[in-house]
C-alpha positions as CSV (number, residue, x, y, z in Angstrom):
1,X,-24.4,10.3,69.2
2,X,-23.3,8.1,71.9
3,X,-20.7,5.6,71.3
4,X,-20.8,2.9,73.9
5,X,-17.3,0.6,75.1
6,X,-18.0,-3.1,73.9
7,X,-20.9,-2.3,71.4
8,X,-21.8,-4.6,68.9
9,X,-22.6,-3.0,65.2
10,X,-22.1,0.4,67.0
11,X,-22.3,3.4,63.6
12,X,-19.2,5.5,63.6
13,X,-20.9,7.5,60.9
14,X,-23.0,7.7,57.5
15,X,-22.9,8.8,54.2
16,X,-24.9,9.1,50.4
17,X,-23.6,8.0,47.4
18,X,-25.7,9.7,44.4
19,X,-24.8,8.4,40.9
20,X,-26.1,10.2,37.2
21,X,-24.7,7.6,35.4
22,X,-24.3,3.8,35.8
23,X,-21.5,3.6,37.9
24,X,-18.9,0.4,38.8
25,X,-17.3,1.4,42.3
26,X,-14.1,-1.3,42.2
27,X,-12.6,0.2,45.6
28,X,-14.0,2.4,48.9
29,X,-10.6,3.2,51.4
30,X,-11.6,4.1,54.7
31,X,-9.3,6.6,56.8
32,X,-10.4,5.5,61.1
33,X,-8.6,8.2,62.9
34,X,-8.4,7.1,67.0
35,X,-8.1,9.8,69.7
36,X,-7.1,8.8,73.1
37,X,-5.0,10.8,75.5
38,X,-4.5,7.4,77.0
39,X,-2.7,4.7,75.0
40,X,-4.5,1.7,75.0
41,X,-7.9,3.2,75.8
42,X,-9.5,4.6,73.3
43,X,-6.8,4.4,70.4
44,X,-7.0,1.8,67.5
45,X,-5.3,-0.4,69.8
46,X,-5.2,-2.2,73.2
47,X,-1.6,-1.5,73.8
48,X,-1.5,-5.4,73.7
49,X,-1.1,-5.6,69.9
50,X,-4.7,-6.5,69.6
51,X,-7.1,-4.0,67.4
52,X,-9.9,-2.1,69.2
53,X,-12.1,-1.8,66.8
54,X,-13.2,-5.0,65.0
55,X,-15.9,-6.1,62.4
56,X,-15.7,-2.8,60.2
57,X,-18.0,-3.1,57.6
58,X,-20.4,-0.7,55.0
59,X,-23.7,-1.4,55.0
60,X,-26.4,0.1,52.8
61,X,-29.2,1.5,55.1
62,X,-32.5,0.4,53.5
63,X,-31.4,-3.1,52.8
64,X,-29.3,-3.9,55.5
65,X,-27.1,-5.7,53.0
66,X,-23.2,-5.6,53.6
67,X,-21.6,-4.1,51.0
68,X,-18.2,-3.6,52.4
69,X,-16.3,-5.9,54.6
70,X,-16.2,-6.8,57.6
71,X,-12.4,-6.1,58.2
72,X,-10.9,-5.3,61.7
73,X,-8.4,-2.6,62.4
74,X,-4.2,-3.9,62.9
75,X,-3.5,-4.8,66.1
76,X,0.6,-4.5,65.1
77,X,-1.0,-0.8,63.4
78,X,-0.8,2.9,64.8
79,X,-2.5,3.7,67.5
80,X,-4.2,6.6,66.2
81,X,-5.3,6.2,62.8
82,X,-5.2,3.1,60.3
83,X,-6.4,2.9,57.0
84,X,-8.9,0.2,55.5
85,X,-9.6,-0.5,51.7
86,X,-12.5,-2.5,50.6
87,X,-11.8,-4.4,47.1
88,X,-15.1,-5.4,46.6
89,X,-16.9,-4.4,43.2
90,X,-20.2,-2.7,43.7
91,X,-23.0,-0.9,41.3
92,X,-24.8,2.2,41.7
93,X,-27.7,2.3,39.1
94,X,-27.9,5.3,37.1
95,X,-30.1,8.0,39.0
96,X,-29.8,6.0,42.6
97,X,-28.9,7.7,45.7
98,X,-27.9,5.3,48.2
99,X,-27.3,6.1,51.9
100,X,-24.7,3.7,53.6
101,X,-23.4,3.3,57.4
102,X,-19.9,2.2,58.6
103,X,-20.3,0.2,61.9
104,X,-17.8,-1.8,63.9
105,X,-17.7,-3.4,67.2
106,X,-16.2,-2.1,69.9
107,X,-13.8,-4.0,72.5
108,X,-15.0,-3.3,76.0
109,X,-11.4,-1.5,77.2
110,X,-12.7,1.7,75.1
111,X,-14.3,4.4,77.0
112,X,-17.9,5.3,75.9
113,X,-17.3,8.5,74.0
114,X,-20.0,11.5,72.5
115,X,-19.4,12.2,68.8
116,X,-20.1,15.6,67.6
117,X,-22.8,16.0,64.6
């Protein structure tokens, strides 16, 4: 997957959530590692104290609704990996399996990059 620099709602990845039961989800923590071999380009920041990776949010795939978020990465963070928690309360019906992406925009400093399956 290609991941352009200054990309709007760009997907970082997906994943399913199957439930048996009814089930009340009251928190979803997010772990966004950043790899640069440059600071500043490519990390979770500028350098500049500002956040390269904004709008973060979990959005469930056949709706399109926003389930999660948007938050945006700490500019005053680390540089390689920050973690996000979403507080919002969510249900899964019982016998649902609901696929969700995480997208974020992408400030234009970061160099387009190839994720690997």
């Amino acid at each position: 997957m290609n991941l352009p620099s200054n990309g709007k709602d760009k997907e970082l990845f997906n994943f399913t959530m199957a439930s048996q039961p009814n089930v009340e989800i009251r928190k979803l923590t997010l772990k966004i590692d950043c790899t640069t071999s440059v600071p500043g380009l490519g990390g979770c920041t500028d350098g500049s104290a500002n956040p390269n990776y904004t709008d973060i949010k979990v959005t469930e795939v056949a709706s399109g609704a926003v389930w999660w978020g948007p938050q945006d990465l700490s500019g005053a963070g680390s540089d390689s990996s920050q973690t996000l928690t979403f507080n919002d309360v969510q249900d899964l019906a019982a016998g649902s399996s609901t696929t969700f992406k995480v997208t974020a925009d992408i400030k234009s400093t970061v160099p387009s990059v190839i994720l690997s399956p």
